[in-house]
C-alpha positions in Angstrom: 60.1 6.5 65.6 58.9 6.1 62.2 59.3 8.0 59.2 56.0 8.7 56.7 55.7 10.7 53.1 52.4 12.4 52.4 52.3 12.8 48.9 49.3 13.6 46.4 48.9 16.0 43.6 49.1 19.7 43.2 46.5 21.1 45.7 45.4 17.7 47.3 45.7 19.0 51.0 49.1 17.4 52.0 50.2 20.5 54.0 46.8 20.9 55.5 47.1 17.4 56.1 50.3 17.9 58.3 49.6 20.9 60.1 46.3 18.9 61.4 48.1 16.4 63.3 51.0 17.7 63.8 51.7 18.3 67.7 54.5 21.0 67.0 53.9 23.9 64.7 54.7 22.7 61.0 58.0 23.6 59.0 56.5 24.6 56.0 58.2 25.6 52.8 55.0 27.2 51.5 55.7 30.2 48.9 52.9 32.5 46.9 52.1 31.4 43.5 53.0 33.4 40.6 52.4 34.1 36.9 55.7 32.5 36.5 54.4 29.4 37.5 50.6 30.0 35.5 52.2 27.7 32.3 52.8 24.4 34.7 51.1 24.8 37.8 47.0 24.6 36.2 44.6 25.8 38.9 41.8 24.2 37.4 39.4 22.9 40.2 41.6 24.7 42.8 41.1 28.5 41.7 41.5 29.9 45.3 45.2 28.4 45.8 47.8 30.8 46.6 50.5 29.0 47.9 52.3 25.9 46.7 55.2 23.6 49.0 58.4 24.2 47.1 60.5 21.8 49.4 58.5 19.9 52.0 56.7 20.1 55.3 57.6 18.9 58.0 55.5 18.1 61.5 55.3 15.4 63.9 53.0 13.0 66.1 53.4 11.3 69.2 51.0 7.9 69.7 51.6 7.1 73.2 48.1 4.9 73.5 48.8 3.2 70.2 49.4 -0.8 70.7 53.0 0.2 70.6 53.8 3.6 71.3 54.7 5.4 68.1 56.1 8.7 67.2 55.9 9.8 63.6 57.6 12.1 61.6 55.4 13.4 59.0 56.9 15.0 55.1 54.7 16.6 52.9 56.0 16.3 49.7 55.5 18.7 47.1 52.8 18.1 44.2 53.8 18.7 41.2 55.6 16.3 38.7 58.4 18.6 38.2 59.7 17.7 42.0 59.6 14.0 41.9 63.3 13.8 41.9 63.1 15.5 45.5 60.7 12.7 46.1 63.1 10.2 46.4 65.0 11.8 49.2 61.9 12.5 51.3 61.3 8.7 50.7 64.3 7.6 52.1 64.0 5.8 54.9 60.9 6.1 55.3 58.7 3.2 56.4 55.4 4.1 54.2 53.7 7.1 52.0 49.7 8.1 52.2 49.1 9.6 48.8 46.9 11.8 49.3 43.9 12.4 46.5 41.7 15.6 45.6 38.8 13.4 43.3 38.4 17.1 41.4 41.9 16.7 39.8 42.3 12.7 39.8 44.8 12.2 37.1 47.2 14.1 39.4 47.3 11.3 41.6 48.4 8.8 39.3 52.5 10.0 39.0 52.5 9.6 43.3 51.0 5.9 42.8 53.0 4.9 40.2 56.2 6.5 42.0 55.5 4.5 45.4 54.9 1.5 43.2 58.1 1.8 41.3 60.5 2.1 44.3 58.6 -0.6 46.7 57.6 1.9 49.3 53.9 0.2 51.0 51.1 3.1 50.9 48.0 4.1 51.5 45.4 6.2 49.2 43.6 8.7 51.7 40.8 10.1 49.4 40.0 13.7 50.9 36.8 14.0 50.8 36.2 17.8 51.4 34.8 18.6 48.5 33.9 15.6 46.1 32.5 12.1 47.7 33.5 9.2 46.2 33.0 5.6 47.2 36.6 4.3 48.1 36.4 1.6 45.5 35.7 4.0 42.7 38.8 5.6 43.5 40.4 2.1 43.7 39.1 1.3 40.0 40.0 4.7 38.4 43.7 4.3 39.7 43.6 1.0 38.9 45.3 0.1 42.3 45.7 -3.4 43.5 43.8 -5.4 46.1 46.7 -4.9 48.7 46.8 -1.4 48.2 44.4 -0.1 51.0 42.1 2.8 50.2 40.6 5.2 53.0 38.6 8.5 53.0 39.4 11.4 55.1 38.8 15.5 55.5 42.6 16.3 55.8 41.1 19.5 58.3 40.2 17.3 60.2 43.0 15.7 63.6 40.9 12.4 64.0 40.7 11.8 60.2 44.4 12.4 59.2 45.8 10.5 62.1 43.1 7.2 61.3 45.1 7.4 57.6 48.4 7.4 59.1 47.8 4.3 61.7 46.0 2.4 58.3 49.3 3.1 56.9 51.7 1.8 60.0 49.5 -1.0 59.9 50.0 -2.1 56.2 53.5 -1.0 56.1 54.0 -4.1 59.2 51.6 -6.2 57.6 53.7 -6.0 54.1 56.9 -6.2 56.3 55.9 -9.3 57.8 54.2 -11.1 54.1 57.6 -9.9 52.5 59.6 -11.8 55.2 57.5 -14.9 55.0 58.0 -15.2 51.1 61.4 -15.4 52.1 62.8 -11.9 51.3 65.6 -9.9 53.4 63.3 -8.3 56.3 63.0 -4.5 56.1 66.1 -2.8 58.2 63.1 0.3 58.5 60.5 -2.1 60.0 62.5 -4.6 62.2 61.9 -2.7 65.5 58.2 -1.6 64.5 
């Protein structure tokens, strides 16, 4: 069993994200928007939102014909900056994070990279491509992300796109386990078994 974060900015499709792969139905903490909200919560690029995550989400998939049978547990973390603190407790444990990027409102994807950056957690940048198309190394550049950092496109919609992103991730989260351990470091307690 391994524990993944799917962050991104405000409106980047991290619930949609989860409720696409997700092989039970999703615990969402989705809530209307309000005027109270209009002030910090900018709609620009993403008019039609209603609804924002004001804790997490919360699904799961099984990966019985993986190499090694895996079952995830997938949480959505909320977008805006304001929650980061809750961020931490999401990430926890947790053996990687997808940050999840809308190209239409790019600068909101820089506080989630620079978050998973800060406290050592490997990710992955999923660009969802359901609106804008972008070249994944023009979304490498503008974030300014290193080599190591892998970057994929997706349609978070879409089962088969969603759960490509989250074996990338498994994948570089081992691979950094094992380059970690070889340099010498304490091996990752979250990683041993995987």
């Amino acid at each position: 069993m391994l524990k993944i974060v799917i962050a991104g900015g405000f409106g980047a499709g991290k619930t949609t994200a989860v409720g696409a792969v997700s092989e039970i139905t999703p615990l969402s903490t989705e809530e209307y928007l309000t005027e109270a909200s209009a002030d910090v919560d900018s709609l620009a690029g993403i008019e039609a939102k209603e609804t924002t995550t004001v804790a997490f989400d919360f699904g799961r998939l099984s990966l019985p014909d993986a190499p090694m049978p895996l079952e995830l547990f997938l949480f959505g973390t909320p977008g805006q900056d304001r929650f980061v603190d809750l961020w931490y407790d999401l990430s926890r444990g947790a053996v990687g994070a997808v940050v999840l990027v809308d190209t239409r409102r790019l600068e909101s994807s820089f506080t989630p990279v620079s978050f998973f950056e800060d406290i050592g957690l490997p990710f992955v940048v999923a660009v969802n491509q359901f609106v804008h198309r972008y070249h994944p190394e023009q979304v490498r550049a503008a974030l300014e992300l290193p080599a190591a950092v892998p970057v994929v496109t997706c349609d978070a919609r879409e089962t088969n796109h969603v759960a490509g992103v989250l074996l990338a991730l498994v994948d570089h989260a081992v691979n950094s386990a094992a380059t970690t351990n070889r340099a010498g470091h304490a091996p990752s307690t979250t990683l041993q078994d995987a």
